[in-house]
N, C-alpha and C positions, 0 to 999 in steps of 0.2 A: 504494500500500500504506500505511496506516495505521500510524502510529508507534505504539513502544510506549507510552510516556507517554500519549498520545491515546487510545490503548484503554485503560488501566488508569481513568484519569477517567471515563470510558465506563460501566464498570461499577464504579465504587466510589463512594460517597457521598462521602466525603471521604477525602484521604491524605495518610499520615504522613510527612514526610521526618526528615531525621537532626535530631541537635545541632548541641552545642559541636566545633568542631577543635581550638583553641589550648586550651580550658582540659582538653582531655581529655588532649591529648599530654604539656602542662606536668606534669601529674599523673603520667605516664609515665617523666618527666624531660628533657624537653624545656628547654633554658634560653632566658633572655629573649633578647633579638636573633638567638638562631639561626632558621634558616629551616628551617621544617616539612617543605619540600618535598622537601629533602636526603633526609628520612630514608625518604621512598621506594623508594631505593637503601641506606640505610645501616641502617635500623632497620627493613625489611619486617614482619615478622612483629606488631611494635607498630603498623603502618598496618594489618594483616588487623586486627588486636584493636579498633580504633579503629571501621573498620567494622563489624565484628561485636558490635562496644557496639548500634548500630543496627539490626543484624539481629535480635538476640536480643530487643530490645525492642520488634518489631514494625514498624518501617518500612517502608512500601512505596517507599521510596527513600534512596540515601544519595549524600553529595554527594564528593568525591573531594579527596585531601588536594594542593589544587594551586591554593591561592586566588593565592600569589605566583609563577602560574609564569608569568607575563609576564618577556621581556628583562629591562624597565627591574628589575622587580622583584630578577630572580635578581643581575643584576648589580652591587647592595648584596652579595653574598655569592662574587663574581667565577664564578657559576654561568650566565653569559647566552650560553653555547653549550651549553648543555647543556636548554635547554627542551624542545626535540622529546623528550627521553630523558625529563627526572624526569615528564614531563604523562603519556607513554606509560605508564608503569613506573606511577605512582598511580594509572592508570587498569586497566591489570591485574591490576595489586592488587584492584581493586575489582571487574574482573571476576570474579574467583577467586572471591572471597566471597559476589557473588551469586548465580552458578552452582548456589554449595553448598548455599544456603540453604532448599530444601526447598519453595519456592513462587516466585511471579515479586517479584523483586525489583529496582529499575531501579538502575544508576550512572548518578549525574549527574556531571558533568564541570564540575568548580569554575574560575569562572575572574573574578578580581576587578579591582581598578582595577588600572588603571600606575603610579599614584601620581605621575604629572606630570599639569602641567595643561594643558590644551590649548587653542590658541589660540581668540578673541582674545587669552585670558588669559594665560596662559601660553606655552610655545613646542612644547609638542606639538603636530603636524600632523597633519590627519587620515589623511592617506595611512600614514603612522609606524603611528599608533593602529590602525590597519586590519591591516597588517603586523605587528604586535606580536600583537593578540588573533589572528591569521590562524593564526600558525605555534603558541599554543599549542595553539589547538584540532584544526589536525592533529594534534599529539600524542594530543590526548584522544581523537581518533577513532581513530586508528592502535592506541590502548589496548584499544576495545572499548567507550567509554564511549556508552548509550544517547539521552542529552543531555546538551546545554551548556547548564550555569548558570551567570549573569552575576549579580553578587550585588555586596551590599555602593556601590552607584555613586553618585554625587555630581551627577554634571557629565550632561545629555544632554546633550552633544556625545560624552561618549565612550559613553554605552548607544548610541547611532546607529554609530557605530566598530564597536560590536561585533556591532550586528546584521549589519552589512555582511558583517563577516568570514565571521561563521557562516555567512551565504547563502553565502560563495563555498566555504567546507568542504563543507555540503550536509547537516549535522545539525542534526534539530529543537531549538529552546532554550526558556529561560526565562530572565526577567531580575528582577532584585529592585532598589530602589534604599534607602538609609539614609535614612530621613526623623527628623534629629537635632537640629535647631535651632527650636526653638520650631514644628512639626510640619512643617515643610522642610526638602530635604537641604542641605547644606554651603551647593553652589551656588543654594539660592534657590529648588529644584522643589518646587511643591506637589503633594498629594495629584490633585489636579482638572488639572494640567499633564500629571501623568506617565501618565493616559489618552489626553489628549491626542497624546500623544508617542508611546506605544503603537499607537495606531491608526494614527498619521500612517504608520506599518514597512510597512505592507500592500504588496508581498505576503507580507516576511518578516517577520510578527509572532510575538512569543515568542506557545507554544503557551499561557502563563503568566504573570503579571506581578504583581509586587506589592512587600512590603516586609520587609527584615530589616533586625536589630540594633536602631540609634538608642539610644532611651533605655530606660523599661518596657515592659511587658508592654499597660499599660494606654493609652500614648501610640502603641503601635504598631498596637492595637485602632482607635483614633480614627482614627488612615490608613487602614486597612480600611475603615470605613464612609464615609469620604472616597472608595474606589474605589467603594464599592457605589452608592456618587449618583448615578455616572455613568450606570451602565446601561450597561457595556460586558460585549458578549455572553463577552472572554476572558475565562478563569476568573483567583482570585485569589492569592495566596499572602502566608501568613502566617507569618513567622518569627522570635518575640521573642524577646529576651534571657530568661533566667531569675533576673526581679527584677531588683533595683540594684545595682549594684559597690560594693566597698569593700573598704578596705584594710587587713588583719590581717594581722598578726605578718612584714610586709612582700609580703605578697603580695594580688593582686584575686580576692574572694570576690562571691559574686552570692547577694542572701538572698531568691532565689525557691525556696520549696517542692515538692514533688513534688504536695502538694494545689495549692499555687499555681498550676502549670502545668498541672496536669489542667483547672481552672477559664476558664485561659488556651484552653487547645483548644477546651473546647464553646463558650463565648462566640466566637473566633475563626471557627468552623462556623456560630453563628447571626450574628456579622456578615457573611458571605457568603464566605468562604474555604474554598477547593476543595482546598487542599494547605496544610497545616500543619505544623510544623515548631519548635525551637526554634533560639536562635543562642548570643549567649555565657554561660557561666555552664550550659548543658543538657548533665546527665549522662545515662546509663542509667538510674537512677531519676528522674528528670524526665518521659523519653519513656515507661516503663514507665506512670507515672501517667494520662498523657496516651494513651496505646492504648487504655488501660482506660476512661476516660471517654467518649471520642470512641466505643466500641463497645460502652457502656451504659448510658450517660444520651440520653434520647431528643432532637430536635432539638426546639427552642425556635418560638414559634406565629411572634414577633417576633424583629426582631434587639434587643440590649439598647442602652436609652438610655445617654446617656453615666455617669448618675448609678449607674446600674447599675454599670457598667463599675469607676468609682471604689470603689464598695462592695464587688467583689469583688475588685480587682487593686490597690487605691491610688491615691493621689492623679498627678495628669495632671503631668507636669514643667514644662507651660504654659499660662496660661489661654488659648491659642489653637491653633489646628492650621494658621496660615497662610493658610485660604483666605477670611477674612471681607472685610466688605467694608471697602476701608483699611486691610486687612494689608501692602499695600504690590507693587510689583512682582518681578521675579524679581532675586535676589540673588547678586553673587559676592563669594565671600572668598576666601580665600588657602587652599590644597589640602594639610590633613592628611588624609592617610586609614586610616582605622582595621581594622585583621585582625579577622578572625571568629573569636572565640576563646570 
């Protein structure tokens, strides 16, 4: 039988996923170091609102307020028995709302790093990391949640952890990695690796693969067309930031426009991206803009050149995307890992 994500790509030219989580909640009142995922149980009705920002602005999917519901994560907040419960309960939540929603609407089942590193580097083990992503994702199944989103990833070692897991859950995924350092993620993965690494999953490859967060709108465009070189038959996903951060009157403001990100989608669709999306900084006017482009501006003959890219999104954060020749091999540094916010 056919997943539903599987059929909706099937027949939809391109689809929309959600935003922002963190900057939508903080808006809410969410404060800094608490853990979003709490408020699944504690502030329900502001997690329906959060996805229904996404409903109402047309998404044909939303991703589940449960980016930190790994062990290692909840356990910053002495929450690391309680994963099977807040992953179920955000995932219901999200059932709820798309039930309501008047058309097919998928939940995705968020699920991001551990935020340890994992060996050689580090002392996280694979079996752990297996174990950790295993038991959130029964949660997220037990919730109702139609896929698992792996989002936000640094390290393949640990996207491989999480493929594992999902296969022994037995629900279809997707996986996104951060490509944030001079057009590579943390650990050193290039655009042209992380197809590599994709395919090597067969038989459980995400139904979807691609890139959110990092830096612009316009660096995260250049990784897209970094997958599209490959010529891999999975489809892509695209999910930028809305614009660049900055810091006003003590808090992080992102000064991408709701033209901006409408701009951001159709380019994103003529770079070769099958599900679009924004990440930190995307409100409901962000994704409103971006509906309305994506479903009436026509698609483009070509994908755009980079120069394009710059002229409608801004300047690259670097004059490389990693994969040139004597860009150097794959990189470790040392494991912050950044929320979707």
């Amino acid at each position: 039988m056919t997943d539903a994500l599987t059929q909706m790509m099937e027949s939809h030219d391109v689809l929309l996923a959600d935003g922002a989580t963190g900057t939508n909640l903080f808006n809410m009142g969410l404060q800094s170091g608490d853990a979003p995922e709490l408020w699944n149980t504690d502030q329900p009705e502001k997690i329906k609102t959060l996805y229904k920002y996404a409903v109402d602005a047309g998404s044909d999917l939303f991703l589940t307020n449960t980016f930190g519901g790994t062990a290692a994560r909840l356990k910053l907040h002495d929450a690391q028995g309680r994963v099977r419960e807040l992953n179920r309960v955000g995932a219901e939540l999200g059932r709820d709302v798309a039930d309501k929603a008047g058309r097919k609407v998928l939940v995705a089942g968020s699920v991001g790093p551990t935020g340890e590193i994992m060996e050689p580097v580090g002392s996280l083990s694979h079996a752990l990391a297996v174990e950790m992503f295993h038991e959130q994702a029964d949660g997220l199944k037990e919730g109702g949640a139609d896929v698992l989103w792996l989002e936000t990833i640094s390290a393949p070692e640990e996207y491989r952890a999480a493929a594992e897991a999902f296969a022994l859950v037995g629900l279809p995924w997707c996986g996104t990695m951060s490509f944030d350092t001079a057009g590579r993620t943390m650990m050193g993965v290039t655009s042209a690796a992380m197809v590599e690494m994709v395919e090597s999953l067969a038989p459980n490859r995400p139904l979807a693969y691609g890139a959110n967060c990092g830096t612009g709108a316009s660096d995260l465009l250049r990784t897209v067309l970094g997958f599209a070189a490959q010529d891999s038959a999975v489809p892509i996903i695209a999910k930028g930031n809305a614009g660049i951060p900055k810091y006003v009157d003590g808090h992080i403001h992102y000064n991408g426009t709701p033209e901006l990100m409408g701009e951001y989608a159709v380019m994103a669709r003529d770079c070769g991206a099958k599900i679009i999306g924004g990440c930190c900084g995307t409100m409901p006017e962000h994704l409103g803009a971006m509906r309305e482009a994506l479903d009436t501006r026509p698609r483009g003959s070509a994908a755009p050149t980079l120069e394009e890219i710059v002229a409608k999104l801004g300047d690259f954060s670097s004059a490389s995307d990693g994969t040139e020749e004597g860009a150097g091999g794959e990189r470790r540094s040392r494991g912050g890992r950044r929320r979707r916010t």
